[in-house]
N, C-alpha and C positions, 0 to 999 in steps of 0.2 A: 504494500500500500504506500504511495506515494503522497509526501504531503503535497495539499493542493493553497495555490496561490493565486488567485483571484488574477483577471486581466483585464477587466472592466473595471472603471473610476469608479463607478460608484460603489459597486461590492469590496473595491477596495478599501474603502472609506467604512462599509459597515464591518470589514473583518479588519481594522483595527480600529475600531470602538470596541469590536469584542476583546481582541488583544490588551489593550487598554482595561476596561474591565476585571480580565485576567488577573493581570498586575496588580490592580487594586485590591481585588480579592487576595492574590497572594500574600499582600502585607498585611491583610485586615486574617488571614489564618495564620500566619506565623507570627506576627508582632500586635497579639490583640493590644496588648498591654500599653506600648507606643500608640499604637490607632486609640486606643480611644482617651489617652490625653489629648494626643492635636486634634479631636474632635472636641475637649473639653468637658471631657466624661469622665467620672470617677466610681471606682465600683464599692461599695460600703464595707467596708471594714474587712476580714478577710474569708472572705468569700467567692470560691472559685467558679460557681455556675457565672459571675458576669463575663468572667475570659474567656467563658466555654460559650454562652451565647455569642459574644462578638465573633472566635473562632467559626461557629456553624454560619456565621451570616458569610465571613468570607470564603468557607469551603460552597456554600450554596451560587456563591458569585462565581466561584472560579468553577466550579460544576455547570452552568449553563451558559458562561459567558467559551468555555471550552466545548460546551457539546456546538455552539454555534459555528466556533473554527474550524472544528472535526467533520462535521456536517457541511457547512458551505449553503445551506438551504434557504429558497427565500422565506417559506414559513417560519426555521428556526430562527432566521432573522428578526423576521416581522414580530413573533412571540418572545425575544429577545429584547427590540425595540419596546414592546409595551409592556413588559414587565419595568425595565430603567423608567419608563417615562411616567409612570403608576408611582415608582418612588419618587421622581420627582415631583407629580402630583401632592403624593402626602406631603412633601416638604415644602409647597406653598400652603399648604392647609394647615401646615404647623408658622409659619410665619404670621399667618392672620391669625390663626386662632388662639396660638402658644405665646403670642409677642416675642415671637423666635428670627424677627430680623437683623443677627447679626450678621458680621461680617463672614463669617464661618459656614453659617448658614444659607448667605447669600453666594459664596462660593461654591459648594455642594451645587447648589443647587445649578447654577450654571453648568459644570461639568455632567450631573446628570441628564440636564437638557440634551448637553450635545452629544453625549454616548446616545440619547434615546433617538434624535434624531438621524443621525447617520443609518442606520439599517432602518430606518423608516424609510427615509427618502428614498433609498438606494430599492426597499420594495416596493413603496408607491409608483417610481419609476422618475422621480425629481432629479435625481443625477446622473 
């Protein structure tokens, strides 16, 4: 099996959003502890289920943002793209609702934008 490497602009665009993704997951599984101070989260006293939650969020990120690579699909894409863009979702709903406009937040929230976008467009047919 040969790895496959996209030839069209725009799948190329949405297989490194996944790649991207990847990355991020991998650091949010191996270094929860790091991730979730530069998130500004702290987990209560010593208590390991919070490293083991943040852990599962990025093995579940590097699990689908992988199956996308391995795959190459525009479905997997497209269900790739709305799952990122669904957290980006919640993360405007936490801005309004949670008075969670910071700056931290406001960046999140961009990069999730444009991960969710890329394999959107790229299935919609915009790029």
């Amino acid at each position: 099996m040969e790895f496959y490497f996209p030839t069209e602009t725009g799948e190329q665009l949405a297989f490194l959003a996944a790649a991207a993704a990847a990355l991020i997951g991998c650091f949010v599984l191996f270094a929860p502890g790091l991730t979730l101070r530069l998130l500004g989260l702290a987990i209560a006293g010593d208590r390991p289920e919070g490293l083991g939650a943040a852990r599962s969020a990025g093995g579940l990120i590097v699990g689908f943002s992988g199956t996308a690579l391995l795959l190459a699909q525009p479905t997997v894409y497209l269900a790739f793209g709305a799952a990122i863009g669904l957290a980006a979702f919640a993360r405007i709903l936490s801005i309004m609702s949670d008075h969670g406009g910071t700056w931290r937040n406001m960046l999140l929230l961009v990069v999730e934008l444009m991960l969710a976008a890329l394999p959107l467009a790229y299935v919609f047919g915009l790029t």
